[in-house]
N, C-alpha and C positions, 0 to 999 in steps of 0.2 A: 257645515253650512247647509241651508235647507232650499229647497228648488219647490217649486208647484206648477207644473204644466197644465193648463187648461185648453183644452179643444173639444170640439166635441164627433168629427171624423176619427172613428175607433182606428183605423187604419194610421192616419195619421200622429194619432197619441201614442199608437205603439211607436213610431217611425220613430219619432223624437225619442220617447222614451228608451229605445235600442242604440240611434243615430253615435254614441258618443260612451267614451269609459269616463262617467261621470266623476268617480274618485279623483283622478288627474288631473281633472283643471278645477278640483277644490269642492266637489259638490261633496257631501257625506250620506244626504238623503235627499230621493227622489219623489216626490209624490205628485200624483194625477187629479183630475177631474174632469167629467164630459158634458161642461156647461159654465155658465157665468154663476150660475146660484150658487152651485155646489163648490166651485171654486171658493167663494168666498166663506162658505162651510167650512172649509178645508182651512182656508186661511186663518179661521178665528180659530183653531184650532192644533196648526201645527209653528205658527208663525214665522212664515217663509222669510229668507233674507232677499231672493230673486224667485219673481213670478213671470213666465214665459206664457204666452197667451195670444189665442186666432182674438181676432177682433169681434168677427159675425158669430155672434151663436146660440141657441134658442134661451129662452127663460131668463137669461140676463146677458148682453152682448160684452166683450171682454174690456171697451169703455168703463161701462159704468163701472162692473167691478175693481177694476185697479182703480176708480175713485173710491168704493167705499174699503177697499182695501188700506188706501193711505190714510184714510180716517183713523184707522185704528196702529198703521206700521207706516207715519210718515216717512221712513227714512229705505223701507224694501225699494228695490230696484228693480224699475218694471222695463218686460221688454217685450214688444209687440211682434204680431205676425199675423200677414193678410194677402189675403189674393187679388183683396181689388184695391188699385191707387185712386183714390179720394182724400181730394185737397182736407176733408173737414176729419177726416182721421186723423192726417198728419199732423193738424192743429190740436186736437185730441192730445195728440203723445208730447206735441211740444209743451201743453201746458199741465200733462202729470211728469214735466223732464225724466222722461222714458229713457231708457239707457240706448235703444236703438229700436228702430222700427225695420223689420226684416220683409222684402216679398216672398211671397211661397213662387214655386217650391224653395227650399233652402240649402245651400249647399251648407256638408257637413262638416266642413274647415271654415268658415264665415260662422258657423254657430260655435262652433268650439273657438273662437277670436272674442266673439262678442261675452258670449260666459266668460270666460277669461278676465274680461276687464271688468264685466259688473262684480266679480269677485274680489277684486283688488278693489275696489272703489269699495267694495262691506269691510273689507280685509280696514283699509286705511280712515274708514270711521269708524271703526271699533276702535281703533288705536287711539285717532283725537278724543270719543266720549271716554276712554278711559282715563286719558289725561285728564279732562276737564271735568272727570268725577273725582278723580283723585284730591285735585287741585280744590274744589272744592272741601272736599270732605276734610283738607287741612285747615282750609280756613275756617270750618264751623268749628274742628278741633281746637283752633285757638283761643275761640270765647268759648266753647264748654268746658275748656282746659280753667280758664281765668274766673266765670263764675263758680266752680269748683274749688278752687284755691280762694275763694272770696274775693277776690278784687275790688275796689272802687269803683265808683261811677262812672269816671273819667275814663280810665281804661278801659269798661265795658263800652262804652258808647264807642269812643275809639274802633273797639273789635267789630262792633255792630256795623257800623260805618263802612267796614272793612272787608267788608261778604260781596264777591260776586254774583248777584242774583236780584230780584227783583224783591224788593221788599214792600211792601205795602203796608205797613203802620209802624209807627214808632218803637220805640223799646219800651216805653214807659207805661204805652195800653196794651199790648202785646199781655195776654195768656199762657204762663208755663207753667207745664203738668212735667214734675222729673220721674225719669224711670232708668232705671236700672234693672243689665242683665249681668247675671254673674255665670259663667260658662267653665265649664268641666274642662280642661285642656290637658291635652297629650303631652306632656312638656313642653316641645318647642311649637302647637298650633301659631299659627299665623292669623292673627285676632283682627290685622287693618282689614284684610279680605274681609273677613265677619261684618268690619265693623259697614266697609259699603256694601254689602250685601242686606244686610238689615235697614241700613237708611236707606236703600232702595225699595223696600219691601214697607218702610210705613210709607214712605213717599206716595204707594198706592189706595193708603186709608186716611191720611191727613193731608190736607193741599196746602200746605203751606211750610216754608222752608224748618228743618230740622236741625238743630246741632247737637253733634255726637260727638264723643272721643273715649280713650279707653284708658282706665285706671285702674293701678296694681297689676297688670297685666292679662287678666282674667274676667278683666270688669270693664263694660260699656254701657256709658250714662249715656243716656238722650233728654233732650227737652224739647216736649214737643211744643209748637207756640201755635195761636190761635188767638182771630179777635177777640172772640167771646169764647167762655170757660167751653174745654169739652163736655158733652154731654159723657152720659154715663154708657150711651151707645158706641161713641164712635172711641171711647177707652177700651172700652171691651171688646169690639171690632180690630182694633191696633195691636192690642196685646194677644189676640185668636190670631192675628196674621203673620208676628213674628214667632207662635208658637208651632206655626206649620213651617217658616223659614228653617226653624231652628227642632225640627222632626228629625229624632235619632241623635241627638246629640245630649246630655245631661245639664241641662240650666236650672237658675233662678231665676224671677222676676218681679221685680218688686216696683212696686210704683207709689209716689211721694204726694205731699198735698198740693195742690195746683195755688197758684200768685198774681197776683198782675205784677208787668213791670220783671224787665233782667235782674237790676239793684236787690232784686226779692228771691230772685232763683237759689241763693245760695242757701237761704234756710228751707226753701222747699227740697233742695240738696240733701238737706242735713235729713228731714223726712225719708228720704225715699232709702235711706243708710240705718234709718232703724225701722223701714220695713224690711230691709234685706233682712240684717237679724235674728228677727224670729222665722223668716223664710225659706233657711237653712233646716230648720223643726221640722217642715213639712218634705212629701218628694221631690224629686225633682220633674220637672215643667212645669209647675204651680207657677200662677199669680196673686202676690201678697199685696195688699194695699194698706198704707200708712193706717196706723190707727192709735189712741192715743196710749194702750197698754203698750205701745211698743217699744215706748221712753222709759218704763219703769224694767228695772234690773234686779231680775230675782237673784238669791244667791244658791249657794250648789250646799250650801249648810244645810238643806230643806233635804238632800238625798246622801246623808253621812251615813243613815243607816243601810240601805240599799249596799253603798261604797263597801262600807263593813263585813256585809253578806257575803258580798264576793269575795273579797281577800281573806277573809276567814277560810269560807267554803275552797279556799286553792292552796292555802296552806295546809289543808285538812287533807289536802288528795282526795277533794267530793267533786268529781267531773258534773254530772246531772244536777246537785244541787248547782254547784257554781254557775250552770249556764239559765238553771231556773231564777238567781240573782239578776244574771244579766238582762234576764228578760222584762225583769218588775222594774228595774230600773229605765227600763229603756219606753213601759208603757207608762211611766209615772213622769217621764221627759215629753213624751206627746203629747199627754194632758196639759201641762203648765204651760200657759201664753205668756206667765209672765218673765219666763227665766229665757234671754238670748240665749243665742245659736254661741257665743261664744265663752262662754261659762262652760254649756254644756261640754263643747271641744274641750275646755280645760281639764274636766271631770274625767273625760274618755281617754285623753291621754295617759294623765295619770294611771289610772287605771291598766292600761293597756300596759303602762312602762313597768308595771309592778308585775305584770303576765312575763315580761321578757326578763323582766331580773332576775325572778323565780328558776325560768329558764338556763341563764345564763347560771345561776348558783350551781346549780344542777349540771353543767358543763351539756344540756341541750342545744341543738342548732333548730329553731322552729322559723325564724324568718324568713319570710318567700324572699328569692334570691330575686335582685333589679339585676336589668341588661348592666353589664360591665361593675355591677356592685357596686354605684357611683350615686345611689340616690337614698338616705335613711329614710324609715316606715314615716318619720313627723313628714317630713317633705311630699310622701305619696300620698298622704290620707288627711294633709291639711284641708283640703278642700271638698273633703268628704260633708255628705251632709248628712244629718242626724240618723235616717235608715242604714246607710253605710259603714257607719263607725258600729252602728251594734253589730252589724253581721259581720265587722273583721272585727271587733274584741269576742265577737260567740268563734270567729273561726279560729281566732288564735288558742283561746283555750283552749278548741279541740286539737291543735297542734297541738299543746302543749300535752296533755293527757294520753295522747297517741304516743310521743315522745317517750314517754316515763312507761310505757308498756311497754315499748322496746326495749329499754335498757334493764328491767328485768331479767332479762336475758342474757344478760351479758354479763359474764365472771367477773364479783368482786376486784380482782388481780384487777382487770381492766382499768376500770373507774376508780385505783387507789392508781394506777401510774397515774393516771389524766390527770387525776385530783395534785399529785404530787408536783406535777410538772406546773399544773397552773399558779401551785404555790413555790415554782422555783425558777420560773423561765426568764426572769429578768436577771438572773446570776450569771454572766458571761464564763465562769465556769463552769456552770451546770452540765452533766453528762450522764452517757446513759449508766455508767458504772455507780454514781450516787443513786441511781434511782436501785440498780440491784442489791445495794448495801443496805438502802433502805426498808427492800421489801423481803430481804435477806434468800436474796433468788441468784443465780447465777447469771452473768449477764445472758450467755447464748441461748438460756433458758426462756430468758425473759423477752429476750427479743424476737425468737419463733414463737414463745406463745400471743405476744402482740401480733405481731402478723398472722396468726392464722386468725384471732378475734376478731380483727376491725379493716385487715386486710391491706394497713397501711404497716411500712417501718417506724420504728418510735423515731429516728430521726427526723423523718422527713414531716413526721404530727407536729414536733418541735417546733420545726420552723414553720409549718404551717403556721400553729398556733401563734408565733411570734409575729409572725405577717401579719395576721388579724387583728393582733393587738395594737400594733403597726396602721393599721388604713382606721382602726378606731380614734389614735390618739390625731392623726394627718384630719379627720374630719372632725371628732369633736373637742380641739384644743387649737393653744397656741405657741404651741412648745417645737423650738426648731428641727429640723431634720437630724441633728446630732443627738439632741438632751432624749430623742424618741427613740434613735438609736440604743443610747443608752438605756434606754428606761424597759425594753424590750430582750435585752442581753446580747446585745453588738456591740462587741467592744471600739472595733475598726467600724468606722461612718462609710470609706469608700466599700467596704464588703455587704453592710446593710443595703447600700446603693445597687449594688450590681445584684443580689442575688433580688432586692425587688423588683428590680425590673426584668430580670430573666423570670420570674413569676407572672409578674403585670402587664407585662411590657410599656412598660412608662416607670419614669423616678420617681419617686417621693413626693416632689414638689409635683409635680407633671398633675401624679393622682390628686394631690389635696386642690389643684386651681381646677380637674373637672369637675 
């Protein structure tokens, strides 16, 4: 909470400024001024919650200031202080409801009482505008929720009706321009905060009420409403102001064709969803605006050969070609306006899942490891946008191709048990003596030369390997905790049970519901 001490007796400014351990009765920051102007300097500038201030003082007396101060922070909490008793001061402070009016000198427990409470009085209206932001922000959620879903007339008007706030023209002449942000989130980002944060932030470039709410969890439409259509300034003004809101963060922005009339919002809706789109194509802070190539849907059949380059070039074991593929294809995707962002997604997954199968043939491990191994690559890179996906299908190859260096190295013996084992680990009696019969090695042989290779025992690969296979089928099937069991080479379901969760620590079940 922020303080502005205004006086202009240097002596005195320090006094105040020393008199008290500001932290303690809630201040965070202290700042000064030795004048009425400069006060108010101050104030446009650090936006005090409580302003303490002498009354007399040259170039602007501490009156008028805490007027033009309310002008800009009706709600700061002024508190006076003066050497001389003058009925028309006191009438002064009663009618900027001054939090107290103090004589000099002051003692330093009357001031630490008086801060005290104008702090609790910022403290206990932050709380109500919080509520009564919230409160709103649910009910514009309502109707943005309902023109979204399409709704009827009836229902719209209903919501309309249903706004705490001042409205000033109908639904029917009302102006709405849809915009959509679509934001990068850390898994669990907390997007309502976002969403009042942002409608407070056009609130400062559009004067007229807003409705927001948030869809697919990542997604926050607005519609902004206006008599008359926005001009082209105050769109561009709206959209530069939540791109500074939203500074350091990864979005999209797309905005839709403006309508008269609510009953009309939902096809402007539908506009501003195939501006997103092609929106995805570009980086991220851009703003896209509806246009009409953005209805037409190219197909991914126009970059078969591209597709081809690559997978050829990775079967071949060509690193440098294969990422020179990646890269044509990825400048022949920024060219095209007319192919969505979600084609393209289609194309890259693919693609990428063909990098990991390779992999996985190969008995490779190249996927970066998620916190607790609870989130597959689709789930982190769905919301990837066009720049993104190239440089993790160029970084994966280079995984890969690093990989396959490695294992050059590695004694034949090696990579025939692994190979052996991945073609036998679902036999519940699978053991390491099959595998020395196999490789017609003696077991103790076989078992110090696995250990000194890879530095693990072949048991404990085993069951590694069998766990893995295990949290594969637990996330991508619907085969119960027994048939996975089995399917993995547990015979006994309660031993599957226990030994995953002495690995996991959590059961079966536990993993597959994170």
């Amino acid at each position: 909470m922020n303080l502005l001490i205004a006086e202009d007796e240097r002596m005195a400014r320090e006094g105040l400024l020393n008199c008290l351990d500001w932290a303690k009765v809630g201040i965070t920051k202290v700042f000064s001024a030795e004048n009425g102007e400069a006060g108010l300097f101050m104030a446009r500038r650090i936006m005090p919650d409580i302003v303490l201030t002498d009354i007399r003082m040259p170039r602007m007396d501490g009156i008028t200031m805490a007027n033009r101060i309310r002008e800009i922070l009706p709600e700061c909490r002024i508190i006076f202080l003066s050497a001389y008793s003058e009925i028309d001061y006191y009438k002064a402070a009663i009618a900027l409801k001054a939090v107290r009016y103090l004589d000099k000198p002051i003692e330093p427990e009357l001031l630490r009482s008086v801060i005290m409470e104008a702090v609790a009085e910022c403290e206990q209206l932050r709380r109500y505008k919080s509520t009564r932001d919230r409160h709103q922000v649910q009910e514009k959620q309502r109707l943005a929720d309902a023109i979204c879903a399409g709704e009827d007339e009836i229902t719209l008007e209903k919501e309309w009706k249903a706004l705490s706030m001042p409205i000033a023209a109908k639904s029917r002449e009302l102006y709405c321009t849809p915009l959509i942000i679509s934001l990068r989130l850390d898994y669990e980002d907390e997007t309502q905060e976002d969403l009042i944060h942002l409608a407070a932030a056009l609130g400062e470039t559009i004067a007229h009420p807003q409705l927001c709410t948030i869809r697919h969890k990542n997604r926050m439409v607005f519609f902004l409403l206006s008599p008359s259509e926005l001009s082209a300034y105050q769109l561009d003004s709206a959209c530069k102001k939540l791109q500074a809101a939203l500074s350091g963060r990864s979005f999209a922005i797309a905005v839709g064709k403006p309508c008269r009339g609510l009953i009309n919002a939902n096809k402007a809706y539908l506009t501003a969803k195939a501006a997103l789109r092609w929106s995805y194509l570009l980086p991220w802070g851009q703003v896209t605006h509806y246009h009409e190539d953005a209805e037409r849907c190219g197909s991914v059949s126009a970059y078969a050969e591209e597709r081809s380059a690559i997978l050829r070039e990775l079967s071949e074991n060509h690193e440098k070609a294969a990422l020179f593929a990646c890269q044509a294809l990825y400048e022949k995707l920024r060219r095209n306006r007319d192919l969505v962002y979600q084609k393209a997604r289609e194309l890259y997954f693919e693609i990428i899942s063909e990098v990991f199968h390779k992999a996985d043939s190969l008995h490779l491990h190249i996927k970066e490891d998620e916190p607790d191994d609870m989130i597959s690559w689709i789930v982190r890179i769905e919301n990837y946008n066009l720049d993104e996906l190239h440089a993790f299908l160029s970084s994966q190859v280079g995984r890969l191709f690093a990989a396959l260096e490695e294992v050059k190295n590695e004694k034949k013996q090696i990579l025939a048990i692994k190979d052996y084992i991945m073609k036998r680990y679902a036999d519940d009696t699978f053991s390491i003596s099959d595998i020395s019969a196999f490789l017609h090695m003696s077991a103790s042989h076989l078992c110090t030369m696995f250990k000194k290779e890879t530095g693990d025992t072949i048991n404990n690969y085993l069951t590694e390997y069998r766990l893995s296979k295990a949290k594969q089928y637990l996330k991508e099937t619907l085969f119960s905790v027994a048939e996975i069991s089995a399917k993995v080479g547990y015979k006994d379901n309660s031993y599957f049970g226990r030994i995953f969760r002495k690995r996991f620590g959590m059961t079966p079940n536990e993993y597959r519901n994170r």
